[in-house]
VOGU-3710 file (C-alpha; in Angstrom, 3 decimals, decimal comma):
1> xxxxxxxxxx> 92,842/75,801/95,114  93,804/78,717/96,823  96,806/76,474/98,901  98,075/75,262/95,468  97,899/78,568/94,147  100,060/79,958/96,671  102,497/77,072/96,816  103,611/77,254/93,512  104,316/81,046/93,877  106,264/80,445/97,185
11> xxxxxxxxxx> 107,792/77,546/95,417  108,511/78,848/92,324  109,876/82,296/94,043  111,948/80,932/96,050  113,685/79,121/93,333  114,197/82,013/91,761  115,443/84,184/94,587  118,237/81,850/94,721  119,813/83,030/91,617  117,951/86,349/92,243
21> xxxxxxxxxx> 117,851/86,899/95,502  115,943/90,482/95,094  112,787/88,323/93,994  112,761/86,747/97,734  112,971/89,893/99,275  109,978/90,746/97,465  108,277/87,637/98,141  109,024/87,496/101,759  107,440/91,147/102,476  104,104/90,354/100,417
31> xxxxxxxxxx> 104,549/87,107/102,453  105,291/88,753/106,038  102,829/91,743/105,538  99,734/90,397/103,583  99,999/86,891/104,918  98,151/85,315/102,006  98,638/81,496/103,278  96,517/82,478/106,410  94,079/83,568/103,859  93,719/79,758/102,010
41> xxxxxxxxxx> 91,702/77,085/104,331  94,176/73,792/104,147  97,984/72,508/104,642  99,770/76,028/103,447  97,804/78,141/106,660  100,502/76,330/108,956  103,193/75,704/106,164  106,358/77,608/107,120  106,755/79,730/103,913  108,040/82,364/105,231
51> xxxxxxxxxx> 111,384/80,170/106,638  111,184/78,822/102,842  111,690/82,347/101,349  114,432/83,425/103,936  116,567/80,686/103,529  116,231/80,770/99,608  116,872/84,596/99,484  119,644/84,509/102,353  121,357/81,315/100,018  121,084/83,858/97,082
61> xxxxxxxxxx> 122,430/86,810/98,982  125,685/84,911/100,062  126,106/84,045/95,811  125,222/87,033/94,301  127,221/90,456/93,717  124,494/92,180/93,000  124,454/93,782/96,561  126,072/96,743/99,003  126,638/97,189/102,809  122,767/98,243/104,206
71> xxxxxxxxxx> 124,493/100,991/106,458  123,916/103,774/104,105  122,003/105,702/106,711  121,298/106,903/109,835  118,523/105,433/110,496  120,242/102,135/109,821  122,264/102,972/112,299  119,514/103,471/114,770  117,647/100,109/113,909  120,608/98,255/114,224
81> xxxxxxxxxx> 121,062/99,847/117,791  117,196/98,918/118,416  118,091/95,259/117,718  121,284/95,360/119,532  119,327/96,906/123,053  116,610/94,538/122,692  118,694/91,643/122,871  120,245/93,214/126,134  116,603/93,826/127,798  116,146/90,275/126,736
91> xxxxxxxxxx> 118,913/88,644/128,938  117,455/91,365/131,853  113,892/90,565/131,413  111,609/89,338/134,141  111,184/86,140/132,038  114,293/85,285/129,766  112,707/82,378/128,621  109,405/83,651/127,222  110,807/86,696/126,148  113,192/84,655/123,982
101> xxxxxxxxxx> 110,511/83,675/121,329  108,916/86,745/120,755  112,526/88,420/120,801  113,939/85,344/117,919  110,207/86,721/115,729  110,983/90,248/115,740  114,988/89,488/114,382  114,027/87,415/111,947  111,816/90,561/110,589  114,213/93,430/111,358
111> xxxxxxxxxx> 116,759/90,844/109,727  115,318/90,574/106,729  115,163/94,393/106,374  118,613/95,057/106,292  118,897/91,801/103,835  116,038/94,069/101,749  118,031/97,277/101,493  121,219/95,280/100,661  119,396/94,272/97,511  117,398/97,403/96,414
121> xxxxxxxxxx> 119,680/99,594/94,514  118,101/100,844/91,181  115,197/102,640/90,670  113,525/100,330/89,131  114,168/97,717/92,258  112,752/100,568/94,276  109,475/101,182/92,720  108,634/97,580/92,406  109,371/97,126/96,596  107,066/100,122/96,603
131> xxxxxxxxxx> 104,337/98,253/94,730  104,650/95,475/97,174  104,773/97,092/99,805  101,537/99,249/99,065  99,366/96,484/97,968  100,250/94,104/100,332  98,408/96,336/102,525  95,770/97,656/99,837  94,888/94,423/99,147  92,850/94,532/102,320
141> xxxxxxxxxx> 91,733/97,986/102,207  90,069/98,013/98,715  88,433/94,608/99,684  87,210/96,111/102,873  86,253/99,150/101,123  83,938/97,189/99,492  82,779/95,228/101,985  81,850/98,102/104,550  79,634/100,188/101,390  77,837/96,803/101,006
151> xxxxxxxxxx> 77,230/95,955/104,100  76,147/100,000/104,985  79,167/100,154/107,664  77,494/97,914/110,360  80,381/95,629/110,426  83,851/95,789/111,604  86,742/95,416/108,819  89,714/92,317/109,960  92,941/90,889/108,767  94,127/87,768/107,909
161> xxxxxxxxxx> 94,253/85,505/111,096  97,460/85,236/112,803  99,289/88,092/111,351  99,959/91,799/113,387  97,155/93,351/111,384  94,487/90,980/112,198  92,725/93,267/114,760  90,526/95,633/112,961  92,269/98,696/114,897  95,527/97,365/113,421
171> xxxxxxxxxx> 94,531/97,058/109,576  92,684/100,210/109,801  96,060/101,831/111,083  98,372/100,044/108,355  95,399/101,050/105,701  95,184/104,697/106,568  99,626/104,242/106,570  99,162/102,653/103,162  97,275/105,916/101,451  99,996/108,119/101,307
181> xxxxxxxxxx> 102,414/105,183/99,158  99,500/104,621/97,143  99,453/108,312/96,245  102,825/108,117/95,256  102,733/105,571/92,789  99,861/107,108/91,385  102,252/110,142/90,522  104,340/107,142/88,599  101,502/106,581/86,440  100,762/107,934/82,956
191> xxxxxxxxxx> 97,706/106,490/81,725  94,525/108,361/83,224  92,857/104,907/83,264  95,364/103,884/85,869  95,665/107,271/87,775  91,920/107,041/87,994  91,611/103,423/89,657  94,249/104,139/91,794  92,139/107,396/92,851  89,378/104,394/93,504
201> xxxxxxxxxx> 91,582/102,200/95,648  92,610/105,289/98,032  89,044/106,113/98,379  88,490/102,175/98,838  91,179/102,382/101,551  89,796/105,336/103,083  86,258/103,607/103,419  87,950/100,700/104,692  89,976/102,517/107,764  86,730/104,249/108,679
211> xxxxxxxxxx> 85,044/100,916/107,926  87,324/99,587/110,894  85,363/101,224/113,668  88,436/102,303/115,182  88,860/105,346/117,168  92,718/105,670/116,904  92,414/105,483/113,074  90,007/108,198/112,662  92,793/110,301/114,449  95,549/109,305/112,493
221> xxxxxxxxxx> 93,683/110,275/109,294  92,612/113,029/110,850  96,475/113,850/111,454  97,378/113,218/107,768  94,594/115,475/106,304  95,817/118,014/108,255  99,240/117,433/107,387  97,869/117,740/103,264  96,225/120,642/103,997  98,870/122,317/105,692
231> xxxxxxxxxx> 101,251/121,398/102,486  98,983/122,141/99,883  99,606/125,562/98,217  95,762/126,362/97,935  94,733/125,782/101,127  90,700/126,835/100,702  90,194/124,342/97,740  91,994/121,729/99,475  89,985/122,194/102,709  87,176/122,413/100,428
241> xxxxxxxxxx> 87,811/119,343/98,985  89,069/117,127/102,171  85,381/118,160/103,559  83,312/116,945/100,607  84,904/113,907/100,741  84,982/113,465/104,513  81,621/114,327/104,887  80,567/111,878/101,952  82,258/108,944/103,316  81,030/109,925/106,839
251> xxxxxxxxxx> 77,359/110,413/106,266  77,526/107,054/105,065  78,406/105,574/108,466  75,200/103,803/110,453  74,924/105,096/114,089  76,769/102,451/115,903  79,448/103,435/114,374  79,002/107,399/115,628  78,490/105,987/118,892  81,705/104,464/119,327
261> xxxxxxxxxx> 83,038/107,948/117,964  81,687/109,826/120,350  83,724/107,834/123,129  86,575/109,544/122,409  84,787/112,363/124,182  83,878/110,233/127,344  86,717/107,408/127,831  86,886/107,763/131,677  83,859/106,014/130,840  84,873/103,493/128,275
271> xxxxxxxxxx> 86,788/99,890/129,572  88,877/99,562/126,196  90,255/102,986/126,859  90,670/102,721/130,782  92,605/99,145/130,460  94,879/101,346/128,124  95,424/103,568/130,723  96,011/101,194/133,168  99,091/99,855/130,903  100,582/102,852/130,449
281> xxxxxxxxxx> 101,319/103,582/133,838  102,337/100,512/134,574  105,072/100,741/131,345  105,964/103,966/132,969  106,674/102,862/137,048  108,398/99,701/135,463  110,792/101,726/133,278  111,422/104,278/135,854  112,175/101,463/138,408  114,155/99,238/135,986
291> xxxxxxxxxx> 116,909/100,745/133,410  116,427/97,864/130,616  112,777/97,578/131,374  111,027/94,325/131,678  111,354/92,501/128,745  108,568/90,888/126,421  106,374/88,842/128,984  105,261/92,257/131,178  101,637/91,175/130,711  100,672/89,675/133,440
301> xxxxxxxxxx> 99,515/89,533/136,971  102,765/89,276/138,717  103,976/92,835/136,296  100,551/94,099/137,265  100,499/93,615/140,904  103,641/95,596/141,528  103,560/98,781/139,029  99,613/98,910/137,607  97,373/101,130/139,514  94,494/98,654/139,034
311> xxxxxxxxxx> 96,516/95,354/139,013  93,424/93,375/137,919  92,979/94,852/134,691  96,017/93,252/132,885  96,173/94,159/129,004  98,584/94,614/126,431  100,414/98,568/126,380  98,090/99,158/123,028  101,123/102,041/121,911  104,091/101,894/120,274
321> xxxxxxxxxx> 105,512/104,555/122,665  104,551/102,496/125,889  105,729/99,505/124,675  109,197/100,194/123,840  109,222/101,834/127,522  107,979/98,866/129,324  109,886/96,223/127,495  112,545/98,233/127,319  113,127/101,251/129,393  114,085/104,859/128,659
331> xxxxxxxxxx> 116,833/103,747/126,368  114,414/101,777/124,456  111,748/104,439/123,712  115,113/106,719/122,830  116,662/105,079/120,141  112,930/103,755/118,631  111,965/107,655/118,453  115,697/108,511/117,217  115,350/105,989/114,475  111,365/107,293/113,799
341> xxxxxxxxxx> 113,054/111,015/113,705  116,108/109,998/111,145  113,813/108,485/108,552  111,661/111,713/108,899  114,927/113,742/108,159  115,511/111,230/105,464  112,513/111,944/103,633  112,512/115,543/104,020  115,706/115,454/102,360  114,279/114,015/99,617
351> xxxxxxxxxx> 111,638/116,429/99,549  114,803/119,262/99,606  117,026/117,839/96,664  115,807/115,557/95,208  114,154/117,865/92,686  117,821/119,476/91,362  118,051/116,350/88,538  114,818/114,652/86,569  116,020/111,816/86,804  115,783/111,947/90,651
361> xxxxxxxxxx> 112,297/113,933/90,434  110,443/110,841/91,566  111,999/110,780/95,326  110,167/114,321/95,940  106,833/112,645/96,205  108,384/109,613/98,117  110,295/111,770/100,448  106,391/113,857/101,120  104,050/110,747/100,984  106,489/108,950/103,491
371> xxxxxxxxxx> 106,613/111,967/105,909  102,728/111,541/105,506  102,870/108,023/106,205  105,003/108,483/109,214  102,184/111,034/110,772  99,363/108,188/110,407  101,526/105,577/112,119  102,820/107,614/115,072  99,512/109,196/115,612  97,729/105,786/115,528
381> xxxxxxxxxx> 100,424/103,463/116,776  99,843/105,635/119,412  96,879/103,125/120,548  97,993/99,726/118,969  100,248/97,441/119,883  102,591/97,855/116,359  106,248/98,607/117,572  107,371/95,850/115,466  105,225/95,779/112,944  107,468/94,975/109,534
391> xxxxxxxxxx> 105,673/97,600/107,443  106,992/101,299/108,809  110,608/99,315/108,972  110,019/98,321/105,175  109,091/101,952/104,705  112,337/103,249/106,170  114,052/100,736/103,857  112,783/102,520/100,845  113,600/105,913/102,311  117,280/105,278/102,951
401> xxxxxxxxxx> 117,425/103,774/99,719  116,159/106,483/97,832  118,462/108,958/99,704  121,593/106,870/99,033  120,329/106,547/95,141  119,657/110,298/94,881  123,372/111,104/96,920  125,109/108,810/94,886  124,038/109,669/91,306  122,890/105,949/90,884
411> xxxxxxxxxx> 120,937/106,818/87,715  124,405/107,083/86,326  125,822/103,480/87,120  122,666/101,938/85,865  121,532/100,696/82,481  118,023/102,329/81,042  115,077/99,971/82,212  114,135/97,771/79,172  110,433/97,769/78,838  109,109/94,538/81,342
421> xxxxxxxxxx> 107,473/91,893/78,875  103,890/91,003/79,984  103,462/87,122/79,530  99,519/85,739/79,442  99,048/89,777/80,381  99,389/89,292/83,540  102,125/92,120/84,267  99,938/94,242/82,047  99,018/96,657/84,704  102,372/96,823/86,424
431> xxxxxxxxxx> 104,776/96,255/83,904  103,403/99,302/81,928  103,400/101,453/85,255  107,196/100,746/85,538  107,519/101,504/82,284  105,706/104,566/81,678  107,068/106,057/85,273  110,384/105,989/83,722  109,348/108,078/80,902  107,455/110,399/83,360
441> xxxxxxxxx> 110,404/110,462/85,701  112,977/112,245/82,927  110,125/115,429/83,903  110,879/117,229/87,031  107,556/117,125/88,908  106,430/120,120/90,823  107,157/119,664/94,302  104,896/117,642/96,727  102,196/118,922/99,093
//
C-alpha cells in the first residue's frame, strides 16, 4: 500500500512539474530529505524516483518562463565556487575513480538547489518550500517524539535507511536544525488551534533530538537555547522558562541515557570519540601536505597509514569542518565557511530591514530562526559527517530568496494570493495557514528574538 501510495504522488507530481516545474522542486526535496520510498517495504525502496522528479522538473524548467537567474546572492556565489573546487579535488584525488560517484551524488543535489531558487520567487512559493522543508524533517521528529515518551527513552531514535539522516546522531542534528523553521511558520499561523500543535510538534522534536542519544545534539541545542536567550528581551523569564522545560524533558531520560552524557566529560576514554580524533588529524596532515586535499575515498588504510596517528583506527572525519579539509584542502574548508558566513549575513539582513514594509514583516522571523538554525548545524555538524547534506543548502535557498524578494519589492510585481481550495480537506491544514499568513503578514511583527 504504502509503494502505491507513493507512486502515484511521484507519478502524478512529476507530471505536473512538467507544466509546473515549481511542484518538482517541491517534490524532489520532500523526496531527497525525508526519503519516504525507503520508508515503504517493496519495488519503490529501490525505484529511482528521485531521477523521475529531476528530469520532469528540469523538462519543465527549460519550457517555462516562470523563472530568474539563481545568482541573486552571495552565497550563490560561494556554492557555486564549492561545486566548481570540488570537481578540481576530484581530478587530484588519491582515487579519481571512486571519488567520481560520490562527487556525480553531491551535484546532482547542489544542482537541484540552484534549479530550486530559480523557481521560488513569490511569497507564497516561499512559504510553501518552507513547509516542505520543515516537515520533511519533522516528520521524523514528532514520530520519534513519540516513540522515545513511550518507550521511557531507552531506545535510540533512526532515519529512514539509506538516506544521510539515517544515523540517529544525524536525525537528531537535522531535528534540533528543524526547530527553529518550525518556529517560524508557527509565527505564519493565525488560528490558536494551529499555533498550539505546532507548539506540540517542537516539543515532539525536542524529545526526539534528546531521544537520539546523541552527544553532539545535546550541544547544538544547547547552542541554540543560548542563542534564544541571548535574543530574548526578558532574559530571566526566558531562562526561566528554557529550564522548566529542559529539566522536564530531561528528568524524563532513563540512566543509560545520562551515562552516555556524562562521556562528554571523559572521551580520552570513550572509542567513538577517540576514532574522531584520530580523523581529524589525519584531515589536517593530509591538507597541510596536499593543496586540493585528497578527494572522497580518504577512508582507508593506505590514507591512514601515512597521515593518522593511530593508522589502525580508520573512520569517517564525523565533522563538517574536517571533511571539507581532508577532501579538499584549505581552499575547501574556505569557501564552505565563506558560503556558511554569507547566508548568516543574509539572514541578519533580513532581521535589519526587512521590518521597514508589512508586507515584508514575515522575513524578520525567517532571517532570526535561520541564524538559529545555522548555530544547531555548525555546532553539531561539528561531529557528523553532514557537509553535503541537502537540507542547510535548501535553507540557504530560502534565505537568498527572501533577501532578493524583500530588495526587490517583489510584493509589488505579484498578484494577491487567492485563497488555496481544499479538495476531500486534505489541504485543510495548510491551505488555511497560507492563507491566513497572508492576512497576518500585512501586520508588521515585532522583531525576532
Amino acid at each position: 500500500m504504502r509503494d502505491l501510495l507513493i507512486l502515484i504522488i511521484v507519478a502524478s507530481g512529476g507530471l505536473i512539474a512538467l507544466r509546473h516545474p515549481f511542484v518538482g522542486a517541491m517534490l524532489w526535496t520532500w523526496v531527497s530529505i525525508m526519503n519516504p520510498h525507503r520508508l515503504a517495504w517493496g519495488f519503490i525502496q529501490e525505484a529511482p524516483v528521485a531521477l523521475f522528479i529531476a528530469l520532469c522538473t528540469l523538462i519543465g524548467l527549460l519550457m517555462t518562463r516562470e523563472k530568474r537567474s539563481p545568482l541573486i546572492g552571495s552565497p550563490v556565489i560561494w556554492l557555486i565556487a564549492l561545486m566548481i573546487w570540488i570537481s578540481l579535488t576530484t581530478i587530484f584525488a588519491f582515487h579519481p575513480e571512486r571519488s567520481l560517484i560520490q562527487l556525480e551524488k553531491i551535484m546532482k543535489i547542489d544542482g537541484m538547489v540552484l534549479v530550486t531558487l530559480m523557481l521560488v520567487r513569490t511569497r507564497r512559493e516561499m512559504q510553501v518550500f518552507a513547509w516542505v522543508l520543515a516537515f520533511s524533517v519533522a516528520f521524523f521528529g514528532i514520530k520519534g517524539g513519540i516513540f522515545t515518551l513511550l518507550t521511557g527513552g531507552n531506545f535510540r531514535v533512526w532515519g529512514p535507511p539509506g538516506s544521510y539522516i539515517e544515523e540517529n546522531n544525524a536525525l537528531a542534528t537535522a531535528v534540533i536544525v528543524t526547530i527553529p523553521l518550525l518556529r517560524f511558520l508557527q509565527t505564519t499561523l493565525q488560528h490558536s488551534w494551529q499555533k498550539h500543535l505546532m507548539t506540540v510538534s517542537m516539543l515532539l522534536c525536542g524529545v526526539s533530538a534528546i531521544g537520539s542519544h546523541s552527544r553532539g545534539a545535546l550541544l547544538a541545542i544547547s547552542a541554540m537555547l543560548v542563542l534564544f536567550w541571548w535574543r530574548g528581551k526578558n532574559k530571566l523569564l526566558t531562562a526561566l522558562i528554557l529550564l522548566v522545560v529542559g529539566f522536564s524533558i530531561l528528568s524524563f531520560m532513563p540512566e543509560n541515557w545520562w551515562t552516555r552524557m556524562h562521556t562528554l566529560e571523559t572521551y580520552e576514554q570513550d572509542r567513538s570519540a577517540m576514532g574522531r580524533i584520530n580523523a581529524w588529524w589525519m584531515a589536517w596532515h593530509l591538507a597541510q601536505d596536499r593543496f586540493f586535499g585528497g578527494g572522497f575515498s580518504i577512508y582507508n588504510e593506505y590514507i591512514y597509514r601515512i597521515y593518522a596517528p593511530d593508522p589502525t583506527f580508520v573512520v569517517a572525519a564525523h565533522s563538517i569542518y574536517f571533511t571539507m579539509l581532508g577532501e579538499h584542502g584549505f581552499p575547501g574548508l574556505f569557501i564552505y565557511l565563506a558560503l556558511w558566513i554569507a547566508t548568516w549575513r543574509s539572514a541578519a539582513w533580513l532581521r535589519k530591514n526587512a521590518p521597514a514594509h508589512p508586507e515584508t514583516a514575515w522575513c524578520t522571523q525567517l532571517g532570526a530562526m535561520a541564524q538559529v538554525s545555522m548555530v544547531g548545524f555548525a555546532v553539531g555538524g561539528a561531529f557528523l559527517s553532514l557537509a553535503y547534506f541537502d537540507y542547510p543548502y535548501d535553507l540557504m535557498a530560502l534565505v537568498v530568496a527572501a533577501r532578493y524578494w524583500v530588495e526587490n519589492k517583489g510584493w509589488e510585481h505579484e498578484p494577491k494570493p487567492e485563497p488555496l481550495k481544499k479538495p476531500f480537506g486534505i489541504s485543510l491544514f495548510f491551505g488555511d495557514c497560507l492563507h491566513n499568513s497572508d492576512k497576518n503578514l500585512q501586520r508588521p511583527n515585532k522583531r525576532s528574538p
